[in-house]
C-alpha positions, 0 to 999 in steps of 0.5 A, spaced: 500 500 500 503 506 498 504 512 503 497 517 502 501 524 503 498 528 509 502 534 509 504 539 504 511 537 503 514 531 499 521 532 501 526 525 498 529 522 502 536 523 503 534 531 501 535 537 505 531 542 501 532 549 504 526 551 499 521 549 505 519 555 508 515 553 515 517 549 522 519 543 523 515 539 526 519 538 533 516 545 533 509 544 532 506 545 539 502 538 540 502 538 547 500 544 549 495 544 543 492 538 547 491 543 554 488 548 550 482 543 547 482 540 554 480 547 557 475 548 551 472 542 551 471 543 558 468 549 559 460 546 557 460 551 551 459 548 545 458 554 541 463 554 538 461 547 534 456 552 530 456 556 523 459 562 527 460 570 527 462 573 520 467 578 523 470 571 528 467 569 534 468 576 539 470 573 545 475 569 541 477 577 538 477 580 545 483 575 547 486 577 540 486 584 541 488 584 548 494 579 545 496 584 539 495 589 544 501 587 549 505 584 543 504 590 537 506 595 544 499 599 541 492 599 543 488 593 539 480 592 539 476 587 538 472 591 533 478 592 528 478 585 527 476 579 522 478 572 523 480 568 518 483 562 515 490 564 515 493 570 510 494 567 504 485 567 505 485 574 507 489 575 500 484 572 496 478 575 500 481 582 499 482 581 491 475 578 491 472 585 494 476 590 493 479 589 485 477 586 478 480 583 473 485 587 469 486 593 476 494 595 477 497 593 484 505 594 487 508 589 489 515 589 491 521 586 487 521 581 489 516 578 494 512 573 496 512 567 490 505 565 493 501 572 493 504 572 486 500 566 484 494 569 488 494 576 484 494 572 478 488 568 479 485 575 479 488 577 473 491 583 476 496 587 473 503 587 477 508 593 478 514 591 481 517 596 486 526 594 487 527 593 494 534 594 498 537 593 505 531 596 508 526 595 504 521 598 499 524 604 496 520 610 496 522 614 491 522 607 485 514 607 488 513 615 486 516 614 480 511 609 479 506 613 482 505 618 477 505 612 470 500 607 475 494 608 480 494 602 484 489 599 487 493 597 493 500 595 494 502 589 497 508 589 501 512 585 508 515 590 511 518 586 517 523 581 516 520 580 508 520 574 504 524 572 502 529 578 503 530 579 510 529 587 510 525 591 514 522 598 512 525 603 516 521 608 521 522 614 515 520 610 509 514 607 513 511 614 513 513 616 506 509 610 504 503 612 509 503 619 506 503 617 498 497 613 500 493 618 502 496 622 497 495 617 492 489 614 494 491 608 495 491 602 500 497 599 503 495 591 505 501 590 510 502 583 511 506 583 517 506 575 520 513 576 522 512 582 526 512 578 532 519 573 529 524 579 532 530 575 534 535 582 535 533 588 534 525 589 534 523 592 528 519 599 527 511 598 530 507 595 525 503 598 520 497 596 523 498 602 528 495 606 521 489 603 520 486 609 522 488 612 515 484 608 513 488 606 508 491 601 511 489 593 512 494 588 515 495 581 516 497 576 521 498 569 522 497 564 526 502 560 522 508 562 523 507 563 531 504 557 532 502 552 527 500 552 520 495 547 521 491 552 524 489 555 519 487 562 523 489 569 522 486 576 522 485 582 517 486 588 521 483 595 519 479 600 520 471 597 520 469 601 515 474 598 510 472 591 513 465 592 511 466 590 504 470 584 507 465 581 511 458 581 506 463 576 502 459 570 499 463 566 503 463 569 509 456 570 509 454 563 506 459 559 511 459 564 517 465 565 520 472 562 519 475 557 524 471 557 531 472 551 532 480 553 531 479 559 534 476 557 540 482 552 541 487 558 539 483 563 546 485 557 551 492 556 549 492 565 549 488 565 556 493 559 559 499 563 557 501 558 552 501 562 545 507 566 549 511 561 551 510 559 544 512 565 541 519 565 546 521 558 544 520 559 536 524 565 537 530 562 540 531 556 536 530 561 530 535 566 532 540 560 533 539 557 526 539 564 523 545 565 526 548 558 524 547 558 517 549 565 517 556 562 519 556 557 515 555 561 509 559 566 511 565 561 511 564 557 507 561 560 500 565 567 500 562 569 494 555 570 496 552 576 499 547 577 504 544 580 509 544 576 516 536 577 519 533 580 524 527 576 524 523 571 520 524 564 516 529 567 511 536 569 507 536 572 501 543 570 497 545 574 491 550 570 486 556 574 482 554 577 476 552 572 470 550 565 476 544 563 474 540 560 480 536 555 476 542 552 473 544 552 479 538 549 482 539 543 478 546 541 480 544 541 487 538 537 487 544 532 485 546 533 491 541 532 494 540 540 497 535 544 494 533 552 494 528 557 491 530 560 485 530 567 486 525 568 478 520 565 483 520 571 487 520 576 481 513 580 478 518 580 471 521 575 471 528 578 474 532 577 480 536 570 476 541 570 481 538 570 487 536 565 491 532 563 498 535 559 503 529 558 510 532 555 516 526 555 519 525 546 518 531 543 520 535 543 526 542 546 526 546 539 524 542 539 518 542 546 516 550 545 516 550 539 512 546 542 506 550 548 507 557 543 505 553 540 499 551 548 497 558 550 497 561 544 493 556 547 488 556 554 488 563 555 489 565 550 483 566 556 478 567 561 482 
């Protein structure tokens, strides 16, 4: 009988694929995922067993505000706050409302290969905005402001997928204040924001939603387990209005109240914080392995050691593709994701994306010795 496959990964034996961008699974929290079900279960309320609010259960809401609250450093509330099924979800849910096919959106270059597979299923007409050491460049976006009038602009501002950047406190204003401007949303994706492993980053762009430009997202995901499939939309009610009269929403009810039920016990019990505190110290310690072991050991490579988040982005010589690169190193069983992945045009060929979020540091140096001995056979 063969293996019926029961998780997105499909990794060969023998493989390190540093292309894997979430937790190992000795990182996924069962146990106190199981403490959290038990004191749920027990409360003698069954509610969340049914169709449930649009917006996401209140009470469940109450607890994430207070949990943003004291993470975020910035009042949070309850009614700024839509529940949903993570944020490639909320993606979708934004395209589906606020754009028709054929509209113009930025995007920076590079960004989230999988948003990009979002934004093309609605047709949408990618920009791509260059990005340096921190962040989005600001005057590369007004020089496009004034050939485009964008619907929105989709950007990572902490900790960015898959280059690592944070967007300074300085260009963080300067965006606020062409989107009002240029009468343009800004949809934050910010679920790395909690993943600091150094120095903090800037507060979220959450902070501006009374601008009523601003919509941000964040995950359960990336601070406790994928498999949850629970996140939230953060703005202004007034711009979630359109989002929670979504066919979807309004014919199956409120995303995840079973999850989001268990997620409010793991909050109450001060389990999500441990959590947090334990993903962050082990991705601080691999961050800073694979720093090291490709400091010394692929010398011809650049890049920025991160902050936070899964990932490093690394930039070949001149001339290094990495798609051909990707196929000698996929026989030698270490593979990556090309830079092109990440590009809106087609560009970025000599990058990759390396994630040190899957694998244990004994494993992240032995990829990183199978990755030299291809990368620096030319150099």
């Amino acid at each position: 009988m063969s293996i019926l496959q029961t998780t997105q990964l499909n990794i060969p034996a023998g493989m390190i694929d540093f292309g894997v961008g979430q937790p190992s699974l000795s990182l996924l929290p069962q146990a106190a995922l199981k403490q959290a079900a038990e004191h749920r279960l027990s409360q003698g309320d069954a509610s969340f067993l049914q169709y449930g609010a649009e917006q996401g259960d209140g009470y469940f809401r109450l607890t994430l505000a207070e949990f943003l609250s004291k993470h975020y450093g910035l009042p949070v509330e309850a009614g700024q706050l839509l529940i949903t099924s993570g944020a490639s979800q909320a993606l979708d849910l934004i395209c589906t409302r606020f754009t028709q096919p054929g509209d113009t959106i930025f995007v920076e270059e590079p960004t989230y290969f999988l948003a990009l597979l979002i934004f093309r299923d609605y047709h949408l007409n990618l920009v791509g905005i260059p990005m340096d050491e921190n962040g989005l460049i600001v005057e590369a976006l007004e020089e496009k402001l004034a050939q485009h009038r964008p619907v929105f602009l989709y950007t990572i501002p902490a900790f960015h997928n898959p280059s690592a950047a944070t967007l300074s406190a300085e260009r963080r204003e300067r965006l606020l204040r062409l989107s009002q401007e240029h009468n343009f949303l800004i949809v934050a994706d910010e679920v790395y924001q909690m993943l600091d492993y150094t120095t903090p980053p800037p507060p979220p762009l959450a902070a501006h939603i009374d601008t009523n430009h601003v919509i941000s997202l964040g995950s359960f995901s990336k601070i406790t387990a994928p498999g949850l499939r629970l996140g939230w939309v953060q703005a202004a009610p007034a711009r979630l209005e359109p989002l929670l009269h979504a066919g979807l929403l309004e014919s199956g009810g409120g995303l995840n109240p079973f999850t989001s039920a268990v997620v409010q016990s793991l909050i109450e019990l001060g389990l999500q914080d441990a959590c947090l505190a334990h993903l962050k110290a082990v991705y601080q310690q691999r961050s800073a392995a694979l720093s090291a072991a490709l400091r010394q050991q692929t010398p011809g490579l650049s890049f920025v050691e991160p902050g936070g988040g899964f990932f490093i982005w690394l930039r070949l010589p001149e001339g290094r593709n990495a798609q051909e690169i990707l196929v000698e190193a996929r026989g030698r069983n270490v593979s990556f994701q090309p830079g092109i992945k990440f590009s809106s045009a087609q560009g970025l060929q000599n990058y990759l994306r390396l994630s040190f979020a899957y694998y244990d540091t004994a494993e992240l140096l032995d990829g990183v010795n199978r990755l030299a001995q291809v990368i620096n056979k030319d150099t």
